[in-house]
N, C-alpha and C positions, 0 to 999 in steps of 0.2 A: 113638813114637806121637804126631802130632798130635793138639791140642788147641784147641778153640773155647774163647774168651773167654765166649761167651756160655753160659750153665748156671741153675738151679734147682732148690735141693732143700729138701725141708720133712721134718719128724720132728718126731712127736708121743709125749712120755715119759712115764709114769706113774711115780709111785716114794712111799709112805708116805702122803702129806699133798697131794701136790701134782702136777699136770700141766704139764709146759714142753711150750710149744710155739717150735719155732725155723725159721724161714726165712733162708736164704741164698741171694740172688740174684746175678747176676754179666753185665756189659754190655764192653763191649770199650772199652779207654784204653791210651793208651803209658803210663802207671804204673798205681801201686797208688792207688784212691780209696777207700779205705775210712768208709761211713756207718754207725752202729750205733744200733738204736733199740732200747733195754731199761728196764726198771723203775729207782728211784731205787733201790733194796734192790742194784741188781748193779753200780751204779756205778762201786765199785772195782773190779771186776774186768775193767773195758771193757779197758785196755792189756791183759790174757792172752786175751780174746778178740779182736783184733784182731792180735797174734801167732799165733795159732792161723789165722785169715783168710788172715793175710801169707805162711806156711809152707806152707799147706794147697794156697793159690787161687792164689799167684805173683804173678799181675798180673789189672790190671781193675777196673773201676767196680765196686765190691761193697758188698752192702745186709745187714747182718742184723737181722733182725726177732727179738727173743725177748719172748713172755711166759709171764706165770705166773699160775697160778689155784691158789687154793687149795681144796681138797676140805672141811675139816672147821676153820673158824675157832679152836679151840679146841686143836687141836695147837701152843700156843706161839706162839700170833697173836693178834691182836688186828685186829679192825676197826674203822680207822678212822672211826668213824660219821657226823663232821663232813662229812666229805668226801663218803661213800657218800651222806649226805642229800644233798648239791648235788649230788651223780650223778644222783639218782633226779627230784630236782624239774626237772634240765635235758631227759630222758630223758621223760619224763611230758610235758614242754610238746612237746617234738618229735615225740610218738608222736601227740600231739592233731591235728599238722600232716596226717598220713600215715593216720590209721585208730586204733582201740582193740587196745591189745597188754598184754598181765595185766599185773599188777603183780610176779609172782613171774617173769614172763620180763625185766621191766627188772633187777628187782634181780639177775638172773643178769648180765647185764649190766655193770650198775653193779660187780658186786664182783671184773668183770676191770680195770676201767681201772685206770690207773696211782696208785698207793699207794694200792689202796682197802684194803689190811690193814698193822697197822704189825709191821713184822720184828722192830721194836727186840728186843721180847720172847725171840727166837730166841736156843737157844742156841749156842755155839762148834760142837759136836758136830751140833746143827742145822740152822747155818748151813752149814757143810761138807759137811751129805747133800747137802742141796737145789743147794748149787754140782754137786757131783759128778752130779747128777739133770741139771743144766743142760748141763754138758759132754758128756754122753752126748748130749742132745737136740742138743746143736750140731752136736758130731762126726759125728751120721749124715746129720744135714742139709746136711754139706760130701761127706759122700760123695759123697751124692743128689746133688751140683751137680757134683764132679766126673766121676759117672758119665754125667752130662746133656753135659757138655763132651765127654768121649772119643766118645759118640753124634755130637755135632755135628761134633767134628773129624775122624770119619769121613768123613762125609758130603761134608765142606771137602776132604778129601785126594783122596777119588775125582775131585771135580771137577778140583782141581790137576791131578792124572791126566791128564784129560780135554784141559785146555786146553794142557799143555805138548806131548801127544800132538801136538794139530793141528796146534801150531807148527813142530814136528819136520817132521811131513807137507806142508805150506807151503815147508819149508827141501829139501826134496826135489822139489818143482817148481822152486822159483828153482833149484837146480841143474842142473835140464834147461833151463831157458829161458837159463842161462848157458854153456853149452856152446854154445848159437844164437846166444848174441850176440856170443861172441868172434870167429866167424869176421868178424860186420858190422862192426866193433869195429877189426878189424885192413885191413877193405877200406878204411875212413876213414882209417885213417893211411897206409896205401900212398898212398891220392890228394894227402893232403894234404903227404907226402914227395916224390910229383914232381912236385907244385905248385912245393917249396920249391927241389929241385934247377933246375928251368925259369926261378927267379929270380938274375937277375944279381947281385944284392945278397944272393946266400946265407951267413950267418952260422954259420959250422958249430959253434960253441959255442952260440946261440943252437939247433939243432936238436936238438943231445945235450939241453938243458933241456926244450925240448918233448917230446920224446921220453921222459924218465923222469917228466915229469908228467901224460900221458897216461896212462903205465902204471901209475903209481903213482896215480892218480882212476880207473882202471876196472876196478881188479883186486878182489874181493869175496875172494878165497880166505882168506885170513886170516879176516877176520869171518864166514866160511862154517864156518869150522872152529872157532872160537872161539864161534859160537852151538851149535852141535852139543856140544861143551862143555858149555856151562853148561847146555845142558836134559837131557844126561845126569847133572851134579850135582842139577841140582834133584829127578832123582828118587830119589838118594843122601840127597839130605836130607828128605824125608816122609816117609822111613822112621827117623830121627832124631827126626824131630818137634820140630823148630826153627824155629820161624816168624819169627823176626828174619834168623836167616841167607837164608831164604824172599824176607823184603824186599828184603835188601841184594842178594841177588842176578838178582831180580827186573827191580831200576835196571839190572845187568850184561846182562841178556839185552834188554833197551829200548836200551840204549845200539848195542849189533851189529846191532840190526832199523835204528834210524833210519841208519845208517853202510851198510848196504845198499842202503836206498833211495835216498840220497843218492849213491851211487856207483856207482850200476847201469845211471844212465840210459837206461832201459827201461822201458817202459810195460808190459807182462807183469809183470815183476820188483816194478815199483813198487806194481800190483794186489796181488798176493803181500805184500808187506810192510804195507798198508793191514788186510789179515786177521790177518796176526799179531800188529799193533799193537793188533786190538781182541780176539785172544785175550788178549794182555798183559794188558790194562787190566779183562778179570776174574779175572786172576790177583791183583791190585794191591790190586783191589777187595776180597778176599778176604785177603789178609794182612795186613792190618789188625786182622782178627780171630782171629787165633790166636796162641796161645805160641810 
């Protein structure tokens, strides 16, 4: 099953005391970029959350967002008041910018930012709910992002579909227009043979070289069957759901289209290969973004 880089998922946990909320986002990169944005209370635990990322989401620019609200300050918390007062007077001056907003909605506010309550208080058995609260809120939120990937790398593999289809259909013309050109193909060297025989100065090693490099510059068959090839692999492999293999063989199937055109010389044939070159390049465009 293909998979988009790109994904988003959010989950919102209740449990005792407290509400986590966790967002995990995800952008497409050749590695792992992992950013983490959480309270100073979870600090320690960033490395098992970003394993948890690493295992879950594979690769990709990936974002997680978690906070934490407390429900009931007096479950083994403390709020930090110093702090919540600079919340409030900051809050209060910027809400004067904007309009009149209650004082009971800042202070909701104020007592999500970051250490507005101090954990110190919490106990061992405490601190372990609230972890355990927080990995539930993570884990659904990776689902959610995984489940948003396998959506999008649907969507990415029909298309793959789509474009390697054309190319196929493209490589089925140049074969008709190749069967036309070999008879033109062969009337050129007949002339240019009893040109060669009509010259006094005929080099008969010199003709055997011309002659295997004529043949060997206008014969496609090879690359005709080795492009057929690889876009019968290609669709051996989106049902794998390997999108590096995708790449690598991407270059494989660009490399038989430009060797085509190059060797076809034919203006039909060349036409033909100008279209699969820019089926390619939404292929390309595309594998970039998935697993």
């Amino acid at each position: 099953m293909l998979k988009s880089m790109t994904g988003f998922g959010k989950a919102i946990v209740e449990a005792n005391n407290l509400t986590v909320t966790a967002e995990v986002k995800s952008l497409n990169s050749k590695f792992t970029d992992i950013y983490c944005r959480m309270p100073k209370s979870l600090s320690s635990r960033e490395i098992e959350v970003r394993n948890m990322l690493t295992q879950n989401l594979e690769r990709g620019k990936i974002e997680a967002n978690i906070q934490l609200q407390y429900l009931d300050a007096s479950a083994g918390t403390a709020i930090n008041r110093p702090l919540v007062k600079a919340y409030m007077k900051d809050l209060v001056e910027t809400s004067e910018l904007f309009g009149e907003v209650s004082a009971a909605d800042l202070l909701k506010i104020a007592l999500t930012m970051p250490n507005a309550f101090n954990t110190d208080a919490l106990s061992e058995e405490q601190s372990e709910a609230e972890w355990q609260t927080v990995l539930k809120a993570l884990n659904e939120a990776i689902q959610k992002c995984n489940q948003f990937r396998i959506r999008e790398g649907e969507i990415v593999a029909a298309k793959f579909r789509e474009y390697a289809q054309h190319i196929g259909q493209l490589l089925d013309e140049v074969e008709i227009l190749d069967k036309n050109r070999i008879p033109s193909v062969r009337e050129r060297l007949s002339k240019a043979i009893s040109d060669l025989l009509q010259d006094d100065e005929f080099d008969k090693n010199r003709f055997e070289q011309e002659l295997v490099y004529y043949v060997e510059k206008y014969d496609i068959s090879e690359e005709k069957v080795r492009l057929r090839t690889h876009l019968n692999y290609f669709q051996d492999i989106l049902k794998e759901g390997n999108g590096k293999k995708l790449n690598f063989l991407s270059q494989e199937i660009g490399r038989e289209i430009n060797t085509i055109g190059s060797k076809a010389n034919d203006v039909g044939i060349q036409r033909l290969v100008v279209n699969m070159k820019d089926e390619l390049e939404k292929i390309k465009e595309q594998t970039s973004n998935v697993l």
